[in-house]
GUPAGU-490176 format. One line per 10 residues: number of its first residue (from 1); their letters; for each residue x, y negated, z negated of N, C-alpha, C, CB. Coordinates in steps of 0.001 Angstrom, whole numbers. Glycine has a CB too. Example, Ala and Ser with C-alpha at 12.3 -4.5 7.8 and 13.67 -1.06 7.14 Angstrom:
BEGIN
1) as) 13190 5690 -7800 12300 4500 -7800 13200 3300 -7800 11308 4473 -9046  12850 2250 -7080 13670 1060 -7140 12900 -30 -7870 14084 598 -5725
// end
This chain:
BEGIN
1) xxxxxxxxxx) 87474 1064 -157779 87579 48 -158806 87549 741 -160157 86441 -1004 -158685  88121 539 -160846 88424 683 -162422 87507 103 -163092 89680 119 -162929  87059 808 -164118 85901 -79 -164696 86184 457 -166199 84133 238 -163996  86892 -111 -167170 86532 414 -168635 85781 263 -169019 86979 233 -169521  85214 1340 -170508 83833 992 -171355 84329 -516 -172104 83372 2458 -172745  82755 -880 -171914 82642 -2057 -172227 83333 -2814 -172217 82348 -2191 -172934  83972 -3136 -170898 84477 -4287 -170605 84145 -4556 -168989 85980 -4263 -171011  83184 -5403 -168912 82821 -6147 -167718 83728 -6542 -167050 82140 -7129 -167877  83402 -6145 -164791 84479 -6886 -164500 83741 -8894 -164542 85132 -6121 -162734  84862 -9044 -163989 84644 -10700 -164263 84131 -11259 -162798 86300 -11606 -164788
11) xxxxxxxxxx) 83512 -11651 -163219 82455 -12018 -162155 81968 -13648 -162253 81088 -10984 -162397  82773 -14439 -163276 82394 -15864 -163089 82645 -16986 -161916 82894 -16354 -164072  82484 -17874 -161611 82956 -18681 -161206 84386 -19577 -162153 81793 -19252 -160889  85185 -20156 -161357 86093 -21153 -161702 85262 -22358 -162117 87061 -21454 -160553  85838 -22918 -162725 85288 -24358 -163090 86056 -25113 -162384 85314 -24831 -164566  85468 -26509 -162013 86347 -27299 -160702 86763 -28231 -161455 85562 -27948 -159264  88312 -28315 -160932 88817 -29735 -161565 88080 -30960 -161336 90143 -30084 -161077  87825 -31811 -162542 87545 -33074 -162247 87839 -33903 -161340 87751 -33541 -162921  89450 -33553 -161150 90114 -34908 -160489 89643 -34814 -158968 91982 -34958 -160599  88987 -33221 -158622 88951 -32570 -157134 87021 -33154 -157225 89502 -30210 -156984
21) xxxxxxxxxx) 86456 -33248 -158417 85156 -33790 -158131 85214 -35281 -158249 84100 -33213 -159053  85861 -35994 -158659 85980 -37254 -158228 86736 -37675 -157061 86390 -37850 -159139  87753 -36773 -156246 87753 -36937 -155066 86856 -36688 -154027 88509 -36547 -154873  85744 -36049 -154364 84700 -35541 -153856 83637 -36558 -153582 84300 -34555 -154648  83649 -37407 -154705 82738 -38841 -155129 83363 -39983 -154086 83037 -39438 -157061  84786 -39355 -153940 85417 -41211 -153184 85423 -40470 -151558 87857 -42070 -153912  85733 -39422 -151608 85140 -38753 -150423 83882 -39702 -149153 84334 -37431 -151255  82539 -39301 -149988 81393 -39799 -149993 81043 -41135 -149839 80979 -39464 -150870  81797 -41586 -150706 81829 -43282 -150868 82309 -44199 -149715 82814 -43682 -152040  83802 -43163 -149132 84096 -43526 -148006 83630 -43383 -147154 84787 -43357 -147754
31) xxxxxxxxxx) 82932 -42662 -146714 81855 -42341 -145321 80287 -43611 -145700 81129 -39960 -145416  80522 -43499 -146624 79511 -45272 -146424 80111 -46058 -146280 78669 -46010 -147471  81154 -46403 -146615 82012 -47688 -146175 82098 -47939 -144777 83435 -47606 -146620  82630 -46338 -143918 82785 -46158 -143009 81282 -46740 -141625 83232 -44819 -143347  80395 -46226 -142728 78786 -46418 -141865 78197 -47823 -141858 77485 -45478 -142629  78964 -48434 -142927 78411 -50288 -143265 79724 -50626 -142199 78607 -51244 -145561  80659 -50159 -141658 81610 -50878 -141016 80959 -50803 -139769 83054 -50392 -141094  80456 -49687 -139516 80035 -49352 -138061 78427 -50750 -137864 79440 -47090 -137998  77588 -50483 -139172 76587 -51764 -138683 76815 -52958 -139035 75292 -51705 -139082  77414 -53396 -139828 77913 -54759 -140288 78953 -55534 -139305 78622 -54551 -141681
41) xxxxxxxxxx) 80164 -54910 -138570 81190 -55169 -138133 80323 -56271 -136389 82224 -53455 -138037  80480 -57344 -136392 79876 -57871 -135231 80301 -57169 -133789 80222 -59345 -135235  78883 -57415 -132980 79478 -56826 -131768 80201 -57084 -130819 78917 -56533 -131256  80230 -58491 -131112 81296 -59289 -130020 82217 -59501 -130241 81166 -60353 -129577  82965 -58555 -131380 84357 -58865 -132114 84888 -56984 -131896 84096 -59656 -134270  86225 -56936 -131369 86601 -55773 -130748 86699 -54755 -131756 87814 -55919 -130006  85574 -53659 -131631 85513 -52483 -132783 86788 -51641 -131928 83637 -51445 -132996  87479 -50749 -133281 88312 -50049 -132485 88305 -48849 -133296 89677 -50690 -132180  88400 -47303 -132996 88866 -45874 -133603 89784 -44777 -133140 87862 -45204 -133731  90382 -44083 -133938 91159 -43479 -133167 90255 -41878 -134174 93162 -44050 -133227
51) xxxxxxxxxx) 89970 -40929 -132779 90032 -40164 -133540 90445 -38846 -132571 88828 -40224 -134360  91119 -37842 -133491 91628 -36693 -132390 93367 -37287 -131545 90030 -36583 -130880  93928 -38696 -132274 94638 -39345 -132089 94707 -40291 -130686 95432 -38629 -132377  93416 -40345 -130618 92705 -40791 -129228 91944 -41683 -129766 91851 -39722 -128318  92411 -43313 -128684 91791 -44382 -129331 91026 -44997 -128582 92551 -45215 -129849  89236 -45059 -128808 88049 -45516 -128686 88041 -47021 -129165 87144 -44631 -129398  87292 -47865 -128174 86580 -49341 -128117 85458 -48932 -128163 86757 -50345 -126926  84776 -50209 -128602 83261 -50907 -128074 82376 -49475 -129576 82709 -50481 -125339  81615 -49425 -128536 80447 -48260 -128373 81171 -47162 -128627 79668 -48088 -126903  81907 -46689 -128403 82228 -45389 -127996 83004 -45250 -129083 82847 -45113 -126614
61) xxxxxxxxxx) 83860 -46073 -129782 84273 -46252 -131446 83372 -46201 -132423 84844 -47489 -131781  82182 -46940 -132659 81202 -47175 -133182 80682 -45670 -133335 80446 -48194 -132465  80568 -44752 -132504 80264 -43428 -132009 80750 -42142 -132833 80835 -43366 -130679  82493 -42603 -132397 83426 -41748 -133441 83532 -42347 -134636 84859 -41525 -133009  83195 -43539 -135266 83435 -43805 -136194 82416 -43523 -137223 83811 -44803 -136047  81477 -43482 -136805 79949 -42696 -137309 80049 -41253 -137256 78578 -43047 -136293  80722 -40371 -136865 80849 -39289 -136854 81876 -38768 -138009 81097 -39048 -135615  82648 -39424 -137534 83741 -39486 -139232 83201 -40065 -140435 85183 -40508 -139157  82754 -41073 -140485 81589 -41263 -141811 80992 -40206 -142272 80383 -42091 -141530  79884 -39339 -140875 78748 -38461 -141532 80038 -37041 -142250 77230 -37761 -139918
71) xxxxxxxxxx) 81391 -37107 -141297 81630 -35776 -141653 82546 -35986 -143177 82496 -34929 -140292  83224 -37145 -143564 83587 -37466 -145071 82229 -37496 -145871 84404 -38992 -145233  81289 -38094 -145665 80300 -38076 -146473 79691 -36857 -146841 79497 -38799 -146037  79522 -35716 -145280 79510 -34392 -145936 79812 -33476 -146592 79497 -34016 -145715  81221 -33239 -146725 82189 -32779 -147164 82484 -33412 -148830 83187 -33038 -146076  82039 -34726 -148746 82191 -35488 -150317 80994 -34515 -151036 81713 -37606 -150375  79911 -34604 -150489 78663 -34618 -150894 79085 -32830 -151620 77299 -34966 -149434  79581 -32182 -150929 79547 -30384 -150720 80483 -30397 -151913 80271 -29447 -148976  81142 -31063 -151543 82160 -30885 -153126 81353 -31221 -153957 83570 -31840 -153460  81021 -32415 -154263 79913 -32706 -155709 78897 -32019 -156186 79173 -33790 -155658
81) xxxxxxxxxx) 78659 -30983 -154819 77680 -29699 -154874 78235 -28324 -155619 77337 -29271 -153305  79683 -28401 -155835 80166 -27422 -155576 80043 -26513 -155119 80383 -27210 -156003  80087 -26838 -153385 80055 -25475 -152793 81640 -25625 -151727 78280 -25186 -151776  82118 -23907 -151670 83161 -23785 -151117 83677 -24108 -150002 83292 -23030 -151173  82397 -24012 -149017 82573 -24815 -147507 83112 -26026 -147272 81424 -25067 -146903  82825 -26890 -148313 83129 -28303 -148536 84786 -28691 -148643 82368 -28700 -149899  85373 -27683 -149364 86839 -27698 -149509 87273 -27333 -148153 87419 -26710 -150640  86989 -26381 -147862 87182 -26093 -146071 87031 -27033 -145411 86281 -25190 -145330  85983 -27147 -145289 85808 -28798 -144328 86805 -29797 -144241 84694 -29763 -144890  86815 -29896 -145606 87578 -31233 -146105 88611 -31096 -145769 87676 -31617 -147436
91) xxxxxxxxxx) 89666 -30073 -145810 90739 -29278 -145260 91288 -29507 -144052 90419 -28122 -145202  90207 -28970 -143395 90447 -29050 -142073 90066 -30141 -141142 89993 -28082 -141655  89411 -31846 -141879 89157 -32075 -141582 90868 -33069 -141519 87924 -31974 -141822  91100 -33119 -142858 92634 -33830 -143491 93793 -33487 -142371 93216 -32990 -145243  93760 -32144 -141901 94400 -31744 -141401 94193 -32126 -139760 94383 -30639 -141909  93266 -32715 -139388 93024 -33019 -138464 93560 -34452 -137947 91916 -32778 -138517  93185 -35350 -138865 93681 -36390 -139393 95148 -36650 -139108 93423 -36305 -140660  95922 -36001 -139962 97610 -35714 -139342 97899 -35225 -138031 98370 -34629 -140130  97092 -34365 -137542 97387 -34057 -136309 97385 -34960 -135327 96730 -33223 -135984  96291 -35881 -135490 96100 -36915 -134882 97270 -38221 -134573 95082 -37245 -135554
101) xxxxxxxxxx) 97642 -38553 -135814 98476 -39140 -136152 99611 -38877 -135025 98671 -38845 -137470  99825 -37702 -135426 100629 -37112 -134493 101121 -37186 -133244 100351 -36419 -134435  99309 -37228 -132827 99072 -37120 -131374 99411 -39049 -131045 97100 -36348 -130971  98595 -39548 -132118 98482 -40876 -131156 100229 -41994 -131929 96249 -41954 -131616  100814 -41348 -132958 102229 -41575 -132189 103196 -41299 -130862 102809 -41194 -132825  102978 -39953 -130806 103889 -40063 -129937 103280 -40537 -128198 104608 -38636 -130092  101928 -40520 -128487 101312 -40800 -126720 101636 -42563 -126432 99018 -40443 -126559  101143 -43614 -127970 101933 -45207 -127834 102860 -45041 -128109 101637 -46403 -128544  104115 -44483 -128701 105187 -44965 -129399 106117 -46290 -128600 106057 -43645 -129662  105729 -45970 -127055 106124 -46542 -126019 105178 -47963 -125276 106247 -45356 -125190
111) xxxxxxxxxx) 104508 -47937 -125878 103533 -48603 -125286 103703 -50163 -126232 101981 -47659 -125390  103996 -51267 -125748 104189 -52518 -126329 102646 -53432 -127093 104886 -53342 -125019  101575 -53112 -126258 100746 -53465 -127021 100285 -52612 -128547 99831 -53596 -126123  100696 -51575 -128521 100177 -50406 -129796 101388 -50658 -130883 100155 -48379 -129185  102391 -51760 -130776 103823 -51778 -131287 102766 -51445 -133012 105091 -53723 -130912  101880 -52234 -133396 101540 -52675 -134836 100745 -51464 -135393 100618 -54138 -134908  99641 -51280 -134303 99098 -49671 -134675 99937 -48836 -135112 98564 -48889 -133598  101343 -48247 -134467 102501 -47567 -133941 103100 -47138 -135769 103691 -48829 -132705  103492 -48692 -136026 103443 -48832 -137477 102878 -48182 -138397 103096 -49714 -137739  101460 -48579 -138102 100639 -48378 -139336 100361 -46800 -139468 99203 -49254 -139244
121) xxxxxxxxxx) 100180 -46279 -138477 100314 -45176 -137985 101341 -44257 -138790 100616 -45403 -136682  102496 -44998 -138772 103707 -43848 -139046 103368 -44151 -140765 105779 -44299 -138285  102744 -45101 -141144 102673 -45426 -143055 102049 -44347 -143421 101698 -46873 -143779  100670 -44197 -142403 99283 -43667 -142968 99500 -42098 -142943 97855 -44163 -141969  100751 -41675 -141938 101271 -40652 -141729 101340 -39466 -142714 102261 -41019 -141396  102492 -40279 -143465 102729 -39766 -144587 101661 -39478 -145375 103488 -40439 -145158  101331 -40775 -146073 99914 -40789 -147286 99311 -39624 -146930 98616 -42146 -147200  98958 -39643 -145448 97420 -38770 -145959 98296 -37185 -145790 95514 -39021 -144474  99259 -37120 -145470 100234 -35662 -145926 99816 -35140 -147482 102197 -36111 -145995  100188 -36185 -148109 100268 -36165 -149593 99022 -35645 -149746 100538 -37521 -150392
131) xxxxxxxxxx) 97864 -36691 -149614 96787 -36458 -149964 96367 -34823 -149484 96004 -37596 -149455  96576 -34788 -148926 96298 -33121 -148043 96923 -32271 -149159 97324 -32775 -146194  98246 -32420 -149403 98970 -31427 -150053 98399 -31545 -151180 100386 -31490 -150093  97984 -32364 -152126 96960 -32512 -153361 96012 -32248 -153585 96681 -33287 -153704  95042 -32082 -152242 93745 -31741 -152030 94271 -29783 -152185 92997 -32553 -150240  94354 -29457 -151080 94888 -28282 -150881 95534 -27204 -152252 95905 -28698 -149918  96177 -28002 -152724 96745 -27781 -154182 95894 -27704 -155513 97633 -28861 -154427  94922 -28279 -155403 93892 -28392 -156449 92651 -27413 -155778 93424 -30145 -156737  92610 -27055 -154287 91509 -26284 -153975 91478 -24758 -153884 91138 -26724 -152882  93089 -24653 -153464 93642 -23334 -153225 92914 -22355 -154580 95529 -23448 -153231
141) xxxxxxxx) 92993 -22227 -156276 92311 -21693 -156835 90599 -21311 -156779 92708 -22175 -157564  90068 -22287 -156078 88742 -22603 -155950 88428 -21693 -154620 88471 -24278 -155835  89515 -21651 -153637 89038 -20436 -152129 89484 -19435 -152390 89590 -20607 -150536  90483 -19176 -153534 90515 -17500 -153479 89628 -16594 -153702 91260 -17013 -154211  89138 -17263 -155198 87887 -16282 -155889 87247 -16438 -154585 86841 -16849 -157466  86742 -15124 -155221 85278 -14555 -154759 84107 -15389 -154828 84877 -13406 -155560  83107 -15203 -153697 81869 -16452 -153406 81067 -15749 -154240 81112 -16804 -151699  80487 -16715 -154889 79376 -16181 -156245 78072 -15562 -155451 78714 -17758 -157450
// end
């Protein structure tokens, strides 16, 4: 390493975009939404989740759907922390998300009762692409540097 007189290497942190800490905030926000859906939502009225593009009833939704709460809420929380793991997470969690999508188009695409899911599915598709590519785009400066 090169080191001139008196001139320090740089050793700061980045400063985080706002717009990536207020996604960080709705992050969070959503994993409570997610956790009041799971106890509020009655039990004798059909809970449903898809996650891993694999779609859960009853209990066993309630289950994954609490699990996806705690893991947006974590990941919100880590960002508002600013710590780097959190962008990772979040990352890979987005990315999981699409994969899913993925998965649970093409396993109903065929299937006549999933016709409306099938739909919504191919909308949400996209969006959360975007959102990924925005997330990703605003974080990419934030995982290169060096961990303080």
């Amino acid at each position: 390493m090169l080191v001139l007189h008196g001139v320090e290497p740089r050793t700061e942190r980045p400063e985080w975009p706002s717009d990536l800490r207020i996604f960080g905030t709705l992050c969070a926000a959503w994993g409570i939404v997610l956790i009041c859906r799971v106890i509020f939502v009655s039990s004798s009225a059909v809970f449903q989740d898809v996650l891993f593009g694999v779609k859960f009833y009853s209990d066993t939704a309630r289950l994954t759907m609490t699990i996806q709460a705690v893991i947006f809420a974590t990941f919100g929380i880590a960002m508002l922390a600013r710590l780097r793991w959190g962008l990772v997470f979040g990352l890979l969690y987005f990315a999981q998300v699409i994969i899913g999508h993925i998965i649970f188009l093409v396993m109903n695409i065929h299937v006549p009762d999933q016709v409306v899911h099938v739909k919504i599915a191919s909308i949400e598709g996209p969006i959360m692409l975007v959102i990924l590519l925005y997330f990703w785009t605003r974080a990419r400066p934030l995982l290169r540097c060096a961990p303080a």
